[in-house]
N, C-alpha and C positions, 0 to 999 in steps of 0.2 A: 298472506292468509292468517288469520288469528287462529287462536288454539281453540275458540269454541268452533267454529266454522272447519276446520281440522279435525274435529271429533265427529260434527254430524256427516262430516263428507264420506268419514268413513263407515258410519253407521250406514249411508245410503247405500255405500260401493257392496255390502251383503245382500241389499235387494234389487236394486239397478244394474243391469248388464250395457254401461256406458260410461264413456271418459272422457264425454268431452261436456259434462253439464259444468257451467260456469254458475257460479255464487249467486246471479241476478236471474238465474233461469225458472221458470214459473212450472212447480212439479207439478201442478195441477193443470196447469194446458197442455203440458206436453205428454197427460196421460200417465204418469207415474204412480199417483195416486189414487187409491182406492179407499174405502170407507173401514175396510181391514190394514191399512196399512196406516191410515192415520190416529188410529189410536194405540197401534204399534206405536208410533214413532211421540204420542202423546205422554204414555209410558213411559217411555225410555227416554224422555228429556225429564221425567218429573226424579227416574232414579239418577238416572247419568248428573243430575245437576240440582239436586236435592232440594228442591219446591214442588210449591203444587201448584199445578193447573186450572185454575177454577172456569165457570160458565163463563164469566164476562172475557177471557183468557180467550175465547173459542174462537175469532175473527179469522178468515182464512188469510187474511192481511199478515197474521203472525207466524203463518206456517206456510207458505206459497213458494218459497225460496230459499235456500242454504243460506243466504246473508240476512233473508228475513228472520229467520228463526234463530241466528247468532244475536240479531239487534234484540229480537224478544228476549231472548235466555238472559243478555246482559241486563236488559232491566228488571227483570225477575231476580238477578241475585242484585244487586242493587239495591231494589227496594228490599230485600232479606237482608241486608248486610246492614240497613237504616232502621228497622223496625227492631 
């Protein structure tokens, strides 16, 4: 597991009462997600990893899973790191 995927896990492990969600698990099928809890978690990827989130940003494709959200954040600093 990489170190961003290791940050959000554990940002999750303060709202989620489970240990067996794997990296590929869809937080929004399985009901983990709520419309308060996604821009918690909007929030605290933009301090926890010092960008910003914009509109086009919004796709649930980028937030749906612990390894989806590691894929996203790596291209957000990425493209911060290029610009």
């Amino acid at each position: 597991m990489d170190e961003t995927a290791l940050r959000v896990r554990t940002f999750f492990a303060r709202f989620f009462r489970t240990t067996d969600l794997k990296d590929s698990d869809d937080i929004f099928a399985l009901g983990f997600v709520n419309s308060l809890f996604a821009m918690q978690l909007v929030t605290w990827l933009e301090r926890e990893f010092a960008f910003t989130i914009r509109d086009e940003d919004l796709d649930i494709r980028n937030f749906n899973s612990i390894a989806a959200i590691s894929a996203f954040v790596g291209r957000k600093v990425a493209a911060a790191v290029e610009a």
